[in-house]
C-alpha positions in Angstrom: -115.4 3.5 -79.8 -118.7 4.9 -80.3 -118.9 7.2 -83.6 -120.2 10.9 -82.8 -122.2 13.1 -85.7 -121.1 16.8 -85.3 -123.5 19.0 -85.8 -122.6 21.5 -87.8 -124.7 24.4 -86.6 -123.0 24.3 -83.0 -125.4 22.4 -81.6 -125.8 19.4 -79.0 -124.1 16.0 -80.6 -127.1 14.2 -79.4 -130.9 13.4 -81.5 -133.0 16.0 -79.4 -136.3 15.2 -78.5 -139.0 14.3 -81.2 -139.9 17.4 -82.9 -143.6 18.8 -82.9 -143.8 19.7 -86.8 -146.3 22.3 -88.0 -149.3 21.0 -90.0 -149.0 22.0 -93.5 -151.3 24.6 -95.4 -154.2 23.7 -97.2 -153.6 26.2 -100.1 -150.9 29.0 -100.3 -153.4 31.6 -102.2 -153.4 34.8 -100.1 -150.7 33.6 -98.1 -147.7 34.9 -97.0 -144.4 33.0 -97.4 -140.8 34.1 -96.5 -137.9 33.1 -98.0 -134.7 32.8 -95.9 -131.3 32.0 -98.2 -128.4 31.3 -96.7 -126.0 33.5 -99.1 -124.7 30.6 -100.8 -124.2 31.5 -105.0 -127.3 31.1 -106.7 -129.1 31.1 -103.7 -131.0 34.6 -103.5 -131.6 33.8 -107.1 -133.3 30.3 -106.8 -135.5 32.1 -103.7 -136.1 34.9 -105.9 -137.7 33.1 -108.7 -140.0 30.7 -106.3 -141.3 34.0 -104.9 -142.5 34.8 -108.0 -143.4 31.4 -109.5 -145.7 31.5 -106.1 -147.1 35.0 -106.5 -147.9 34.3 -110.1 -149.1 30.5 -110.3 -150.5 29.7 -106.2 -152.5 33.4 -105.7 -149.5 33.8 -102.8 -150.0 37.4 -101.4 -146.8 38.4 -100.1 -142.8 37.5 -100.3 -140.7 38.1 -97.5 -137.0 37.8 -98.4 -134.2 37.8 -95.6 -130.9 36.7 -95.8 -129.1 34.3 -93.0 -125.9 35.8 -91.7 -123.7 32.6 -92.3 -124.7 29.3 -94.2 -123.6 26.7 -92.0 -125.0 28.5 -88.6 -128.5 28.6 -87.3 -131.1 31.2 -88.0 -130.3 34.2 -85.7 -133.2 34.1 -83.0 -134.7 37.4 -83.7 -134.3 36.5 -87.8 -136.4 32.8 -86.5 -138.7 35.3 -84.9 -139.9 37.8 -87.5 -140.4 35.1 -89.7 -142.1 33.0 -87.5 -144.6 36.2 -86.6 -145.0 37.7 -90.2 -144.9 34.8 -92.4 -147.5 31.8 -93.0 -145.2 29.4 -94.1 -141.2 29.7 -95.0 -138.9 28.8 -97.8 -134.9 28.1 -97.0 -131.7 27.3 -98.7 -129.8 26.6 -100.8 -128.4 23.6 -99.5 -125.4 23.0 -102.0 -122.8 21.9 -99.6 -122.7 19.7 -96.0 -122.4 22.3 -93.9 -125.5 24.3 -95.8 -127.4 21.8 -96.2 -127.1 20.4 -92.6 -128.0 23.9 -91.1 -131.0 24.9 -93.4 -132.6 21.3 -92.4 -131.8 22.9 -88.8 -133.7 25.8 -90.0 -136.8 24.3 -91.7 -137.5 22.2 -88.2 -137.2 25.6 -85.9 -139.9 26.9 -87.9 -142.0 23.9 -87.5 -141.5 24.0 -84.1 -142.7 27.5 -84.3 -145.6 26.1 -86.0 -144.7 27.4 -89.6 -144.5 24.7 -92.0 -141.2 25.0 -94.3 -139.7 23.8 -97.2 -135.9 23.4 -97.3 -133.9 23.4 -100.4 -131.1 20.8 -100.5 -128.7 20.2 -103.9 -129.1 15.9 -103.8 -125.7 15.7 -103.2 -125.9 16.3 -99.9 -129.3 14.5 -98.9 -127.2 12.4 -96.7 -126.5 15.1 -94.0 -129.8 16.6 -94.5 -131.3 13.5 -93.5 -128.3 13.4 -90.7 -129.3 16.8 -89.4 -133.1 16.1 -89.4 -132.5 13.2 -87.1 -130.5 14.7 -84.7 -132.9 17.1 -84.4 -135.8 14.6 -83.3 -137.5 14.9 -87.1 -136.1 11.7 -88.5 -137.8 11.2 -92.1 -138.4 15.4 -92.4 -139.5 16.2 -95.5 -137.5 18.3 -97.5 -136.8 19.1 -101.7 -133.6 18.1 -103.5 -132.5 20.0 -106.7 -129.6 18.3 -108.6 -126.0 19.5 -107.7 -124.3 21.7 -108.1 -126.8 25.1 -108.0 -123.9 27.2 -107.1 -122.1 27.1 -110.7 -125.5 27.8 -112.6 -126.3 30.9 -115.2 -129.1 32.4 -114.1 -131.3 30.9 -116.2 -130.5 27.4 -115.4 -131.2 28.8 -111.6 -134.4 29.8 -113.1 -135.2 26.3 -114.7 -134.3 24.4 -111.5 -136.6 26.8 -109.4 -139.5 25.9 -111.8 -138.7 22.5 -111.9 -138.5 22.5 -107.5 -141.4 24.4 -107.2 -144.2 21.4 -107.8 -142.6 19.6 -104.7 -141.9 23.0 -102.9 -145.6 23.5 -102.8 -146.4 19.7 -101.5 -143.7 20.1 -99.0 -146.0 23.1 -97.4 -149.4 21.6 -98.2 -149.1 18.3 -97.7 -149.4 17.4 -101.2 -147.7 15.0 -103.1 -145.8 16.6 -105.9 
């Protein structure tokens, strides 16, 4: 019997083709970067604080924050859209559970299908399905950032520390960089 890998996100059980990923930025100064969480605890928080660490530290012009309807489902098409439209590059998670983390690798390659690089958030728990989800969606080997686990159970400013301490490889993520 041949072993299936649900997809969480309600799409097809089979790898898709290979996904066309968007180049990354050469700087973030004057750009503009949304940041999609997925309402997960902590997560709006974690987003939050990257905005700023961005605007303050990478000369990043805007922030556009929007929150995903339901963690473990896809980005609503018209949600992908805006984004996709207004922003230069996008930011998503938390990833602090399977189901989370599968969907915001989901996310993160819609967008670079769209042609907006992305950085997806994943607690390292869970790096297993992210990895999962990035291959059945044609990106095997996707780049993404881990944070340790849990992020849900945090203070706020342990949510702060671990956005500071993510945002070095948040910024590589979207420019190619190493962190």
């Amino acid at each position: 019997m041949v072993n299936s890998i649900l997809d969480p996100t309600g799409g097809a059980a089979k790898a898709s083709e290979n996904a066309v990923l968007a180049s990354p930025r050469a700087t973030l100064r004057g750009a503009t970067v949304g940041l999609l969480e997925n309402t997960k605890q902590n997560a709006a928080l974690f987003l939050d604080e990257v905005g700023r660490l961005l605007t303050d530290e990478y000369g990043v012009a805007a922030v556009v924050a929007r929150t995903k309807t339901a963690f473990a489902l896809p980005v609503p098409d018209a949600l992908l859209d805006e984004l996709a439209t207004s922003c230069d590059a996008v930011i998503t998670g938390v990833g602090d559970c399977g189901s989370c983390s599968a969907s915001a690798v989901a996310d993160g390659v819609a967008f670079e299908r769209r042609g907006i690089p992305a950085a997806v958030v994943c607690s390292d728990a869970f790096a297993v399905t992210a990895d999962t989800m990035a291959e059945l969606k044609g990106a095997a080997g996707y780049r993404y950032t881990t944070t340790a686990h849990p992020v849900a159970v945090l203070t706020p400013g342990q949510v702060r520390e671990r956005a500071r301490q993510a945002l070095p490889d948040i910024v590589a993520v979207l420019t190619g960089g190493v962190a």
